[in-house]
N, CA, C and O atoms as a GROMACS GRO file, in nm:
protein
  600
    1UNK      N    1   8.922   6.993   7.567
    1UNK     CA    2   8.917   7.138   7.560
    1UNK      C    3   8.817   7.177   7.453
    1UNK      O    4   8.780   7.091   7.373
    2UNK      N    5   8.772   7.294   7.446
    2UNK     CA    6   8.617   7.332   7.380
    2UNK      C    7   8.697   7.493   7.352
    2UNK      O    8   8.751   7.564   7.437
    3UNK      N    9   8.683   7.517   7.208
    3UNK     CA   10   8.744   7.679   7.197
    3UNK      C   11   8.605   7.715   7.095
    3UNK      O   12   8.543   7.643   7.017
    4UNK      N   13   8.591   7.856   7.132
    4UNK     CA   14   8.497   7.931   7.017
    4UNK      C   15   8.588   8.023   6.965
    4UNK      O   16   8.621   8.117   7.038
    5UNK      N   17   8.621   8.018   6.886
    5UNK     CA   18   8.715   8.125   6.785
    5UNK      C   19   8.665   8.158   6.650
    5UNK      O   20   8.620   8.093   6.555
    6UNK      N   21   8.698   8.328   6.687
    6UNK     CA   22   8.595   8.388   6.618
    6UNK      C   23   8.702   8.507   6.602
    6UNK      O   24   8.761   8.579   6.682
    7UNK      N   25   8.698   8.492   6.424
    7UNK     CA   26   8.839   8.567   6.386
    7UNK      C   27   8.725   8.759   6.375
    7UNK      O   28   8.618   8.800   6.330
    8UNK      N   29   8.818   8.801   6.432
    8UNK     CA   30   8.822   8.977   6.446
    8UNK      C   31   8.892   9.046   6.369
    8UNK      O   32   8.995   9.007   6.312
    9UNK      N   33   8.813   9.214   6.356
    9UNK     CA   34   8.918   9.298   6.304
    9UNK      C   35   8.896   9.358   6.456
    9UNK      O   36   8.914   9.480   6.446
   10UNK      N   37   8.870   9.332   6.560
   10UNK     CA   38   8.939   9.418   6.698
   10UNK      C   39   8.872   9.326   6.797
   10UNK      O   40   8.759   9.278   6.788
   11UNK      N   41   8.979   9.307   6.911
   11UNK     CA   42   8.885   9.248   7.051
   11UNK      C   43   8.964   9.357   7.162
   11UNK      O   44   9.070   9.419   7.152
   12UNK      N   45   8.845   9.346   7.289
   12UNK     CA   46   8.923   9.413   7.358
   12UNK      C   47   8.853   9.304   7.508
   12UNK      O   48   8.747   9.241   7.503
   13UNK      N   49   8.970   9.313   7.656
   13UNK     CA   50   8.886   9.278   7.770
   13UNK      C   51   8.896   9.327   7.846
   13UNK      O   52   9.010   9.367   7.866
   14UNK      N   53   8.782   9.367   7.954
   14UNK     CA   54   8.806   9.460   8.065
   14UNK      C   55   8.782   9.403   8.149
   14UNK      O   56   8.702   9.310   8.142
   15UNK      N   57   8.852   9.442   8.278
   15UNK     CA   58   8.840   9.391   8.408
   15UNK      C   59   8.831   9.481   8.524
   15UNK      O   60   8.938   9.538   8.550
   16UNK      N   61   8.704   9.517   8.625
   16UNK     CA   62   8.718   9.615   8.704
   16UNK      C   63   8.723   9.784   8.620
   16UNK      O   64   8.774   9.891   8.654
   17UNK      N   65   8.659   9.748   8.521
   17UNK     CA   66   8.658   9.902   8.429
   17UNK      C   67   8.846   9.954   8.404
   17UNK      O   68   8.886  10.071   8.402
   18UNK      N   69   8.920   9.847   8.390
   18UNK     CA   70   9.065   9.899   8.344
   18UNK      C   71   9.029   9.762   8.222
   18UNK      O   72   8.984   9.649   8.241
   19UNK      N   73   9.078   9.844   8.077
   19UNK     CA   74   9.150   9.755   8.014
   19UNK      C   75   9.249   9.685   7.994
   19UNK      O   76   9.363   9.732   7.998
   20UNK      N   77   9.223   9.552   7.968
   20UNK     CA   78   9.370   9.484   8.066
   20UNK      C   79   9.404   9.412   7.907
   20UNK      O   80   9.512   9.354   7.897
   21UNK      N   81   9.332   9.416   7.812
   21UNK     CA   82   9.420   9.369   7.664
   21UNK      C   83   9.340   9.448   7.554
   21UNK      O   84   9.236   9.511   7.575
   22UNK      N   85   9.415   9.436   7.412
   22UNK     CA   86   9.316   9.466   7.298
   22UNK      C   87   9.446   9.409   7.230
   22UNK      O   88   9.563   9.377   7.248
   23UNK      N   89   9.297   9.422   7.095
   23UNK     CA   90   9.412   9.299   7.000
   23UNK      C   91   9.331   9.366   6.848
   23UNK      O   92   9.222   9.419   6.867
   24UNK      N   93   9.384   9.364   6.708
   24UNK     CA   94   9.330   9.439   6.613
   24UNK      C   95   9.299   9.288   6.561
   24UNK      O   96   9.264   9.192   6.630
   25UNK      N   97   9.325   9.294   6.388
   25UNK     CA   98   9.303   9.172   6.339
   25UNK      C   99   9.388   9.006   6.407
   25UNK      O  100   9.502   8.975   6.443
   26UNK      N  101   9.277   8.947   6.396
   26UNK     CA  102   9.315   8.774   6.456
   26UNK      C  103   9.196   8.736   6.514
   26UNK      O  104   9.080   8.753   6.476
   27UNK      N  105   9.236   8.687   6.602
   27UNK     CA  106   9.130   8.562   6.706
   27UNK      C  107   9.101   8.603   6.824
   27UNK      O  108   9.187   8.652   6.897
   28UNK      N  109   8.973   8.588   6.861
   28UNK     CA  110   8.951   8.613   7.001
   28UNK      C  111   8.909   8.452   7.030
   28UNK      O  112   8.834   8.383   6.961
   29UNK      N  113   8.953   8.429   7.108
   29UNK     CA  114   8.924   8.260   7.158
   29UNK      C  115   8.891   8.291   7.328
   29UNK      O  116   8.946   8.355   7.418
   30UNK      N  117   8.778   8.214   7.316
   30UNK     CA  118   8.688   8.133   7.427
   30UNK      C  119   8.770   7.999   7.479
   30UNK      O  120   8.768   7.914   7.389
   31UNK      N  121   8.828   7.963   7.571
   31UNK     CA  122   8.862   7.841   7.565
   31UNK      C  123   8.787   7.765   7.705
   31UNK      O  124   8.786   7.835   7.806
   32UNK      N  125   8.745   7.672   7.713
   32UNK     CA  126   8.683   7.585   7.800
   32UNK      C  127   8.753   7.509   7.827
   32UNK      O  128   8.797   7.478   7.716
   33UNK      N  129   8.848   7.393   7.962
   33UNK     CA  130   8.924   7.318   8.004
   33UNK      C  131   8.837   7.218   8.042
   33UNK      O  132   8.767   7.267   8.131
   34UNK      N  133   8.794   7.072   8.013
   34UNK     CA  134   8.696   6.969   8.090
   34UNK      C  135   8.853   6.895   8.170
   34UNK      O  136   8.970   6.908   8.135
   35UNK      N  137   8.799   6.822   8.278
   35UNK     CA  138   8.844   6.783   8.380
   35UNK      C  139   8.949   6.664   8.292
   35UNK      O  140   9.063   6.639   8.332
   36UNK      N  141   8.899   6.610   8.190
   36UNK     CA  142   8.977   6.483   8.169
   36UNK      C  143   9.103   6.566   8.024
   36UNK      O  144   9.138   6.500   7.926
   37UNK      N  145   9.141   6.692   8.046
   37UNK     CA  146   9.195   6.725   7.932
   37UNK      C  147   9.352   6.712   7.968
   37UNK      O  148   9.394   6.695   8.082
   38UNK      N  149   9.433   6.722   7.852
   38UNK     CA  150   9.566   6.702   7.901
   38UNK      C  151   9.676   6.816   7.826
   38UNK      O  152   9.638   6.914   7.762
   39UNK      N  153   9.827   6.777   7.849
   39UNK     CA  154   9.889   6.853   7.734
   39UNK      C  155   9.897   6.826   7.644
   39UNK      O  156   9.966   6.905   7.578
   40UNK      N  157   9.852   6.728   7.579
   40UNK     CA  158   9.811   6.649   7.444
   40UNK      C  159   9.702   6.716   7.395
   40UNK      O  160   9.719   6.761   7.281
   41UNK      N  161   9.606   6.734   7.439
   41UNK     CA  162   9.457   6.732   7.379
   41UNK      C  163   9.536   6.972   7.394
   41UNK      O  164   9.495   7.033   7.295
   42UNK      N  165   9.593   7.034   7.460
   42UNK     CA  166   9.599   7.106   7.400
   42UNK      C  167   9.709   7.178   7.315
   42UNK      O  168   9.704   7.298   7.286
   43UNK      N  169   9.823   7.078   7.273
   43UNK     CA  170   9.927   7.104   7.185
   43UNK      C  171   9.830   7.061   6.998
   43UNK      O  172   9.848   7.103   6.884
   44UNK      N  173   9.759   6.988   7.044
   44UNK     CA  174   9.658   6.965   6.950
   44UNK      C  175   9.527   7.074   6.903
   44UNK      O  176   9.499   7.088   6.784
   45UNK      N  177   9.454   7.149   7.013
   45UNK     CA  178   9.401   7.193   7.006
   45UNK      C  179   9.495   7.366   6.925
   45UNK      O  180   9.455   7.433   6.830
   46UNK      N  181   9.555   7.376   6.966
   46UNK     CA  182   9.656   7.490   6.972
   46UNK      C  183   9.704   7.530   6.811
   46UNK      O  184   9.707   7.641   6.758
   47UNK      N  185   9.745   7.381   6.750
   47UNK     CA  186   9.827   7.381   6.652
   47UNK      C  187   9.701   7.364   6.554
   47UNK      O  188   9.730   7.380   6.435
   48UNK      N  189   9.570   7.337   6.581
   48UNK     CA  190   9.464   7.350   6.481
   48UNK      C  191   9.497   7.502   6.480
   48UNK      O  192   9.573   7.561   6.404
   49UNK      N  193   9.420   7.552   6.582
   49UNK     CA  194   9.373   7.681   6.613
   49UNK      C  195   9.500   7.750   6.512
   49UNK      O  196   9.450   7.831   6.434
   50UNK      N  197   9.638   7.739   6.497
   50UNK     CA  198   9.733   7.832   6.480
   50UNK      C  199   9.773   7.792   6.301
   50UNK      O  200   9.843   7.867   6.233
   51UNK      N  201   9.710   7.661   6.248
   51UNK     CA  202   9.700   7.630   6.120
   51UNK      C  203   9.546   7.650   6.020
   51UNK      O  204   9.536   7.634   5.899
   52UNK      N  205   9.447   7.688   6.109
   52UNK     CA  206   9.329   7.685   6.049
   52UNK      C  207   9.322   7.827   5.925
   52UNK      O  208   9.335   7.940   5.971
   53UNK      N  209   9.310   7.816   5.831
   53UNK     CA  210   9.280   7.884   5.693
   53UNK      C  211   9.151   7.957   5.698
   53UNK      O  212   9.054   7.905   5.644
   54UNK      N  213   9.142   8.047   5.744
   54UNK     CA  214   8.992   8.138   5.730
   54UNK      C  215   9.003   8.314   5.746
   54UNK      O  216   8.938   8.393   5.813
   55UNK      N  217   9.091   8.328   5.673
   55UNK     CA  218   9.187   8.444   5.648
   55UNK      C  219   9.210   8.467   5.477
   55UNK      O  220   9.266   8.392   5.396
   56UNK      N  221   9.140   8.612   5.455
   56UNK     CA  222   9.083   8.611   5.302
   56UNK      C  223   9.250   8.578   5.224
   56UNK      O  224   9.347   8.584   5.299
   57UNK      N  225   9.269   8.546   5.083
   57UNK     CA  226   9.371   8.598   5.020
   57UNK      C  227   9.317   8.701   4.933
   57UNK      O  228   9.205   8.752   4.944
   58UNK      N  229   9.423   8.732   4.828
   58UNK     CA  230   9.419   8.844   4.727
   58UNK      C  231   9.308   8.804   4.639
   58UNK      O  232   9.286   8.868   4.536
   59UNK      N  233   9.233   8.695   4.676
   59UNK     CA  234   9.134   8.617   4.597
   59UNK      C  235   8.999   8.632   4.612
   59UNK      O  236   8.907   8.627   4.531
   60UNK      N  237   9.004   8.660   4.793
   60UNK     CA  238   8.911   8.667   4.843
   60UNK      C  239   8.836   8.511   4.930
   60UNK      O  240   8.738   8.490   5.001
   61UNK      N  241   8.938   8.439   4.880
   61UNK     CA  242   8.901   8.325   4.956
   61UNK      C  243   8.959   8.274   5.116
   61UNK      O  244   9.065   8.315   5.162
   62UNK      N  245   8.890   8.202   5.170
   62UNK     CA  246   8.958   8.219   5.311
   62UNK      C  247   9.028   8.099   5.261
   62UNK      O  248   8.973   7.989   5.252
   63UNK      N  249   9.195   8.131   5.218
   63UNK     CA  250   9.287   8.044   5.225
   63UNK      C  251   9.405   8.097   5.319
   63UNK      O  252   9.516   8.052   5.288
   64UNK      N  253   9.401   8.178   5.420
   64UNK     CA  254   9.595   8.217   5.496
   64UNK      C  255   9.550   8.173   5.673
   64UNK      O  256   9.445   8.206   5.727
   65UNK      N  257   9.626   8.119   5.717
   65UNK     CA  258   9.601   8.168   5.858
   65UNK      C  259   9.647   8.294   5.912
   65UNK      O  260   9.683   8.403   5.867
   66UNK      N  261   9.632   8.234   6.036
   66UNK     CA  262   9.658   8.379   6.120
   66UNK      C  263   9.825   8.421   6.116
   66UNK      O  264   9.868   8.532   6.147
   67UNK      N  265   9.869   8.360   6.093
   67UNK     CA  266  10.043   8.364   6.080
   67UNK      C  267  10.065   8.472   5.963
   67UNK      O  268  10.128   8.577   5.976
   68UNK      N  269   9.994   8.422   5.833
   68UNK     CA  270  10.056   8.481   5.708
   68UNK      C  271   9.972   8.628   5.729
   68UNK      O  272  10.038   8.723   5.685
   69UNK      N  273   9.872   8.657   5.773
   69UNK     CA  274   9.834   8.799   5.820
   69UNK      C  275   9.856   8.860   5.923
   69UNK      O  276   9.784   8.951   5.966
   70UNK      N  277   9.982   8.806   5.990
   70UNK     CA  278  10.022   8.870   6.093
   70UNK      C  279   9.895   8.895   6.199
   70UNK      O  280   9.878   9.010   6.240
   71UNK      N  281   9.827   8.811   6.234
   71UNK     CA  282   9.722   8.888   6.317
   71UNK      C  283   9.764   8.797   6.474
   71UNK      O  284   9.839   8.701   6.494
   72UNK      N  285   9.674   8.885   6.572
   72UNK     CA  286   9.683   8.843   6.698
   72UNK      C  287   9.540   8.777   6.800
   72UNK      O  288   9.418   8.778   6.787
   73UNK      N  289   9.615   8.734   6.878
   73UNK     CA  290   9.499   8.616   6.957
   73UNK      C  291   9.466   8.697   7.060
   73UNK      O  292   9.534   8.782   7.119
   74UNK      N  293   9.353   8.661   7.075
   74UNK     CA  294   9.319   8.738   7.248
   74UNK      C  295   9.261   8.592   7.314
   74UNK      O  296   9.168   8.533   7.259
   75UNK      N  297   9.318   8.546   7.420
   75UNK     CA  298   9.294   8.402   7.469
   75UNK      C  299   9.233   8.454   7.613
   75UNK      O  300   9.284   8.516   7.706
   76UNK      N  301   9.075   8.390   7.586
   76UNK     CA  302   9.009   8.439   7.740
   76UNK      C  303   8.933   8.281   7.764
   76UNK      O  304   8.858   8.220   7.688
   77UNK      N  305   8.995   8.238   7.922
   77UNK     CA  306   8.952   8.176   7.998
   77UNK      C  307   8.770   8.141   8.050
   77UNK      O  308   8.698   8.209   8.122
   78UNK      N  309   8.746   8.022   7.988
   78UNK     CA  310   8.573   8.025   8.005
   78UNK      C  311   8.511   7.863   8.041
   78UNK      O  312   8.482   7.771   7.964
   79UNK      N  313   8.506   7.870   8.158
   79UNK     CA  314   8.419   7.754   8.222
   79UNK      C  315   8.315   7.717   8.162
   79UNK      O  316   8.302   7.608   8.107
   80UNK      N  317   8.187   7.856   8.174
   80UNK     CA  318   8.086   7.804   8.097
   80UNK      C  319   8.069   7.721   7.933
   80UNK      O  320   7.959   7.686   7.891
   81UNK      N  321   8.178   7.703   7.867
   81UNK     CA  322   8.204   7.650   7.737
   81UNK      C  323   8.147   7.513   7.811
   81UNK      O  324   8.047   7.471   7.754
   82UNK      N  325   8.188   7.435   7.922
   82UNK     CA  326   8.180   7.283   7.948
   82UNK      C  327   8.001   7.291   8.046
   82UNK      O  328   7.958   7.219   8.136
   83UNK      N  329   7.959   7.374   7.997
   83UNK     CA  330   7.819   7.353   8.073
   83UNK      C  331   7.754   7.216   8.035
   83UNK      O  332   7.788   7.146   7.940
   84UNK      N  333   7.672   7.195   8.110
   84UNK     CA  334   7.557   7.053   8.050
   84UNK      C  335   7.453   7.108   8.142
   84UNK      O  336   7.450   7.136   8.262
   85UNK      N  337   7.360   7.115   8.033
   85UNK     CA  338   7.221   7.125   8.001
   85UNK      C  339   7.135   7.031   7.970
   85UNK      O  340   7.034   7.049   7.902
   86UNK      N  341   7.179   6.906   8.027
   86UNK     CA  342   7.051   6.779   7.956
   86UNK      C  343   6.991   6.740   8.111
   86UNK      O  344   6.946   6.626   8.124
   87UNK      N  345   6.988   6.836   8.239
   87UNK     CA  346   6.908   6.802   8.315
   87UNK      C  347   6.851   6.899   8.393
   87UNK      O  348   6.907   6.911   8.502
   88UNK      N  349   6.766   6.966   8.375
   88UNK     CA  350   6.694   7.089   8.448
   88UNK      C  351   6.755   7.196   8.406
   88UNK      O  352   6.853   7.167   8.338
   89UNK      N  353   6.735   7.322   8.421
   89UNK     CA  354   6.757   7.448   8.355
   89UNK      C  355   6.870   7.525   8.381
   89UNK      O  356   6.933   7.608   8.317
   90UNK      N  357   6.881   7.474   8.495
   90UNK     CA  358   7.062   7.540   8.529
   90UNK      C  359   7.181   7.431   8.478
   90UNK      O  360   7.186   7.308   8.473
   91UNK      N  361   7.267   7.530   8.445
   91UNK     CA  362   7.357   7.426   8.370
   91UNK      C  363   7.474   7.348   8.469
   91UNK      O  364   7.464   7.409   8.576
   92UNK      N  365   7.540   7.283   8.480
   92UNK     CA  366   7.597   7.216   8.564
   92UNK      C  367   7.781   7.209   8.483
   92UNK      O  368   7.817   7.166   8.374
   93UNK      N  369   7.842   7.260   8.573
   93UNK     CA  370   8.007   7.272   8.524
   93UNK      C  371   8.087   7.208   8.582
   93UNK      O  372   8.207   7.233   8.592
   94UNK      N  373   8.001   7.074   8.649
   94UNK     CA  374   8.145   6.974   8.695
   94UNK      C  375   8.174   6.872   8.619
   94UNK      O  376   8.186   6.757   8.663
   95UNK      N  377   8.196   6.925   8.427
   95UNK     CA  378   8.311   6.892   8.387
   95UNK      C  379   8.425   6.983   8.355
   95UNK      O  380   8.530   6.953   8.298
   96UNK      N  381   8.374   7.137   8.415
   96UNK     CA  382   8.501   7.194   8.378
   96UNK      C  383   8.585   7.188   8.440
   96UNK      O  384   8.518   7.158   8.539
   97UNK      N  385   8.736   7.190   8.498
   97UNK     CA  386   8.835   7.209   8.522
   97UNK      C  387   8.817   7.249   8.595
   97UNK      O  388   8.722   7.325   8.584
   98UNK      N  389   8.901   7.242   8.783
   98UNK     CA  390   8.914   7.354   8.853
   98UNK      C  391   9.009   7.357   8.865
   98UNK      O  392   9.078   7.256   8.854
   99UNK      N  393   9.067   7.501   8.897
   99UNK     CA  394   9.131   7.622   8.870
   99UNK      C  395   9.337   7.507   8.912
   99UNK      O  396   9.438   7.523   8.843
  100UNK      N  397   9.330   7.442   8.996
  100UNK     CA  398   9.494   7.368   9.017
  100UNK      C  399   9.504   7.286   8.894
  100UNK      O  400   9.611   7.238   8.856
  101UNK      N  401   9.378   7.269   8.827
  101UNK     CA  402   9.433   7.165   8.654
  101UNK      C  403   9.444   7.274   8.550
  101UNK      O  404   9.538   7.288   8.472
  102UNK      N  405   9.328   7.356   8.561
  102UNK     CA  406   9.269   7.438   8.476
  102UNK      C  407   9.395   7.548   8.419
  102UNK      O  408   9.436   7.575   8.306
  103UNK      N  409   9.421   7.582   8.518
  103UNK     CA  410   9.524   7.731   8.509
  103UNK      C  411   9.639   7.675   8.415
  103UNK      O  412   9.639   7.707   8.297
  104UNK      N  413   9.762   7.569   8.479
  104UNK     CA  414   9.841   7.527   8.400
  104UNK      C  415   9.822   7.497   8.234
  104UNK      O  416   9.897   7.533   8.143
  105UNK      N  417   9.712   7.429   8.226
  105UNK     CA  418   9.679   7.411   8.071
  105UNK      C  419   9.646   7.537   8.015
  105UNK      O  420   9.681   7.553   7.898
  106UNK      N  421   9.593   7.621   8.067
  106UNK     CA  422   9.584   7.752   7.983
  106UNK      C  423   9.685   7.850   8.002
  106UNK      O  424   9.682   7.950   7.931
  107UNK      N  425   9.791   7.833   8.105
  107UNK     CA  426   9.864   7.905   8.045
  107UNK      C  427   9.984   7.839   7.947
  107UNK      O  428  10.074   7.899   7.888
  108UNK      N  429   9.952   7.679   7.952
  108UNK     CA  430  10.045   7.599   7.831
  108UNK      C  431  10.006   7.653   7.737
  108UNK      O  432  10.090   7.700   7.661
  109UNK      N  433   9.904   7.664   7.714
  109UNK     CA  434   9.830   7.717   7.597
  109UNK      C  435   9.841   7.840   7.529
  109UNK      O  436   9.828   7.846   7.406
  110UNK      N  437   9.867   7.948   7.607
  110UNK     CA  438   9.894   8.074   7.580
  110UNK      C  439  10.034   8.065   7.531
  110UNK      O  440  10.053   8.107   7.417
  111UNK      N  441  10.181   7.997   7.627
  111UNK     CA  442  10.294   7.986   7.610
  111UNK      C  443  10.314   7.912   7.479
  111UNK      O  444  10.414   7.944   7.413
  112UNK      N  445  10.248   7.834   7.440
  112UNK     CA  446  10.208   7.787   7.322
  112UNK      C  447  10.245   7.854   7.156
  112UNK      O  448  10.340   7.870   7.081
  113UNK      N  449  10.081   7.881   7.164
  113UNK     CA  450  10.080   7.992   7.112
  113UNK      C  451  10.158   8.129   7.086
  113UNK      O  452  10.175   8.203   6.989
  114UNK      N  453  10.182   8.128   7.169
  114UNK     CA  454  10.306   8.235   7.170
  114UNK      C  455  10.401   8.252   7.104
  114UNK      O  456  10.443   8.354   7.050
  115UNK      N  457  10.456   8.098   7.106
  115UNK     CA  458  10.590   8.002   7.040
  115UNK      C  459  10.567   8.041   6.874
  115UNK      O  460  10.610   8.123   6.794
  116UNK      N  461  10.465   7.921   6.878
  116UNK     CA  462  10.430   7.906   6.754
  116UNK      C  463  10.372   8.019   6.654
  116UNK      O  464  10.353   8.005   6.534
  117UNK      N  465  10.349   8.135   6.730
  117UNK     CA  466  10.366   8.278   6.649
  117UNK      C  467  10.462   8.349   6.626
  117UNK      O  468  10.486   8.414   6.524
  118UNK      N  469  10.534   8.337   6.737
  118UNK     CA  470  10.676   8.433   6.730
  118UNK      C  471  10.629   8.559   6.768
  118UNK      O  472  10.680   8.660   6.719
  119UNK      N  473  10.489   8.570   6.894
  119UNK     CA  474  10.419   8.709   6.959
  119UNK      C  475  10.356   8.673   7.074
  119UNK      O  476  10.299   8.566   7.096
  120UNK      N  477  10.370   8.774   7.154
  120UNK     CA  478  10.283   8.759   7.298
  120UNK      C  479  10.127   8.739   7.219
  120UNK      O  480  10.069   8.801   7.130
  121UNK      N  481  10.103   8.648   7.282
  121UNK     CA  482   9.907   8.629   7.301
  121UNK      C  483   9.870   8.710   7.417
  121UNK      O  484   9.934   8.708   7.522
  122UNK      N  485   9.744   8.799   7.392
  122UNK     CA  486   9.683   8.880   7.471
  122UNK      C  487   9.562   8.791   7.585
  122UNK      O  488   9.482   8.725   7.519
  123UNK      N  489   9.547   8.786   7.686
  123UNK     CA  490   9.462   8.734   7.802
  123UNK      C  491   9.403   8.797   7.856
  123UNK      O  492   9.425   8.918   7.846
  124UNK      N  493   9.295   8.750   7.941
  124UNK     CA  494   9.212   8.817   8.050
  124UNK      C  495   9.337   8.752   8.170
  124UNK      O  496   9.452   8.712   8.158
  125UNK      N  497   9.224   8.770   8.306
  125UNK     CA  498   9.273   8.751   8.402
  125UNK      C  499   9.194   8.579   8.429
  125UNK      O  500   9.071   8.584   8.433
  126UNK      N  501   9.246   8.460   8.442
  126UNK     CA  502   9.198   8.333   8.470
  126UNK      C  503   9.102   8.375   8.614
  126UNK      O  504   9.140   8.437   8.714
  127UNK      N  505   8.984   8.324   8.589
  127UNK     CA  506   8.834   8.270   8.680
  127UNK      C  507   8.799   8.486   8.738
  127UNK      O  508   8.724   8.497   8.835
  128UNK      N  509   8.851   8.615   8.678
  128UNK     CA  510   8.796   8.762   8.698
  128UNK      C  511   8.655   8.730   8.603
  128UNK      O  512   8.618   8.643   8.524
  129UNK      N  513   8.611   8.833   8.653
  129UNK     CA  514   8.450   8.874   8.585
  129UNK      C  515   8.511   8.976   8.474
  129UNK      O  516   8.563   9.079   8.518
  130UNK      N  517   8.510   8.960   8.358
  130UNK     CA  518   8.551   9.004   8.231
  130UNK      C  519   8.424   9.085   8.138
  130UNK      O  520   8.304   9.057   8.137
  131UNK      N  521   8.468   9.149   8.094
  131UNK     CA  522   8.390   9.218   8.020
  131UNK      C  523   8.496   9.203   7.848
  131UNK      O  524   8.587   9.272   7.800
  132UNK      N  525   8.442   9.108   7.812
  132UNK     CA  526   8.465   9.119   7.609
  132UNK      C  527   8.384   9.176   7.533
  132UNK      O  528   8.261   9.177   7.526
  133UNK      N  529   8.502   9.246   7.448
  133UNK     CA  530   8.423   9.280   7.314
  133UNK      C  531   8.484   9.280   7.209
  133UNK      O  532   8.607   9.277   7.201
  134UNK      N  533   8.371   9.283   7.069
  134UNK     CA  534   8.486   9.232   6.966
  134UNK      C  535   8.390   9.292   6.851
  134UNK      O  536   8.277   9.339   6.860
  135UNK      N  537   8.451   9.278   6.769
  135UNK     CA  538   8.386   9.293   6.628
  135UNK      C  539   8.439   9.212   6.540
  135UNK      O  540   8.552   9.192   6.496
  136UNK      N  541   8.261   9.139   6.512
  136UNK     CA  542   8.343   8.939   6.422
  136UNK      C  543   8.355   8.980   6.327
  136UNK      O  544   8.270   9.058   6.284
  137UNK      N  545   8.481   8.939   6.243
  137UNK     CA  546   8.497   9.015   6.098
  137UNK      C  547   8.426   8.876   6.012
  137UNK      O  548   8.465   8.760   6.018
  138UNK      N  549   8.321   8.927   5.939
  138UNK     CA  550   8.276   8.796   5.816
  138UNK      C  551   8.145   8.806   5.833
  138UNK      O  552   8.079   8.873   5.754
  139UNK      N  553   8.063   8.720   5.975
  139UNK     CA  554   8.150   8.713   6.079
  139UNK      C  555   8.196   8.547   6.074
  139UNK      O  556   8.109   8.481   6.018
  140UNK      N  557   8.286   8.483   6.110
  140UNK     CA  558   8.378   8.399   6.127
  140UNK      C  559   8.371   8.334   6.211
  140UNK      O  560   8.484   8.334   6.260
  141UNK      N  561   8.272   8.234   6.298
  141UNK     CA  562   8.327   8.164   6.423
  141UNK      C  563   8.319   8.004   6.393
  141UNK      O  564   8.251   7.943   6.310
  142UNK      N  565   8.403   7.960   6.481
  142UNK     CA  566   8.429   7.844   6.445
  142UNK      C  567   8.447   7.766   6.602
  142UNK      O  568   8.482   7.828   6.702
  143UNK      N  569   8.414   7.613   6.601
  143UNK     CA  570   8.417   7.578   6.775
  143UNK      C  571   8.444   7.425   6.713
  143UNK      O  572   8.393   7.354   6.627
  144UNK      N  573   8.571   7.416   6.818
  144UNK     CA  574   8.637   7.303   6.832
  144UNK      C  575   8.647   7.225   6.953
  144UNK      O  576   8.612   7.267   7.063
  145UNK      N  577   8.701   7.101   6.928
  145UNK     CA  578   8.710   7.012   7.048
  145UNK      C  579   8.771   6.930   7.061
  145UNK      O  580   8.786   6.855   6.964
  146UNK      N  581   8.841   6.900   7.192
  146UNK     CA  582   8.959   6.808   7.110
  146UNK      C  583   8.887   6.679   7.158
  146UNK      O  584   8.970   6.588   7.170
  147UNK      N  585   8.751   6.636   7.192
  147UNK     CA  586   8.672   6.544   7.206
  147UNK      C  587   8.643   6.458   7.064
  147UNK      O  588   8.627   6.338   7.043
  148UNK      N  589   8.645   6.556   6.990
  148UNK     CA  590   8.598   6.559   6.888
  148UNK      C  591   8.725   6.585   6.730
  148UNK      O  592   8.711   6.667   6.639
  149UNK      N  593   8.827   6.492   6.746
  149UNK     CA  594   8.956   6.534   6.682
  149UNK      C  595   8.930   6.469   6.575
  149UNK      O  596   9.026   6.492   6.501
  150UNK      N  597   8.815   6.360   6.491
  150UNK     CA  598   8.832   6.327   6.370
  150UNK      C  599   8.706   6.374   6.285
  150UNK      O  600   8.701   6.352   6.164
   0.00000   0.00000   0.00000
């Protein structure tokens, strides 16, 4: 799994010109599913994402997560995260996930999350044409992988 998370003071997503989430301070996460991912690689991915420290204190330093500032996730579904680009100009996405692997892990993921906040996580609609927006607070982004766990 491949996430871009990129802590906000607001995200919002639209679908079909209806807003279908908004979220104030927290995370807007990108998440990408590759074909060989499991519920391992995202109870892992999840529990980074829900322990990572980049949340100012009274100090000004990014020492709190998203827990101790009460903030919220907006979790949007994204293929293009698993593009490859090392052969001609169009990118090629058959390592991402399709949609009978894909879906379950992201909504483990959301249910997840959820848990481990003690709050609904906000979503798009899995494989809709989305319209995001956000405002990066810092700005803040950060991209993980659970390819890439040491």
């Amino acid at each position: 799994m491949r996430a871009v998370i990129q802590r906000v003071s607001s995200a919002s997503v639209t679908i079909n010109g209806t807003v279908k989430a908004t979220i104030s301070k927290g995370y807007m996460i990108l998440l990408g599913i590759d074909t060989a991912d499991t519920i391992e690689d995202a109870e892992w991915l999840c529990t980074k994402i829900i322990q990572l420290r980049v949340f100012n204190d009274e100090a000004g330093l990014m020492n709190l997560d998203i827990s101790a500032v009460n903030g919220s996730i907006l979790l949007i579904s994204q293929f293009t995260l698993l593009a490859s680009y090392k052969k001609g100009n169009r990118p090629s996405y058959l390592q991402a996930a399709r949609p009978p692997q894909a879906i379950p892990l992201y909504e483990y993921c959301i249910n997840y999350l959820s848990q481990k906040m003690n709050k609904p996580v906000s979503t798009g609609t899995f494989g809709a044409d989305m319209q995001v927006a956000l405002v990066n607070d810092g700005p803040v982004t950060i991209i993980m992988d659970t390819k890439n766990k040491e």
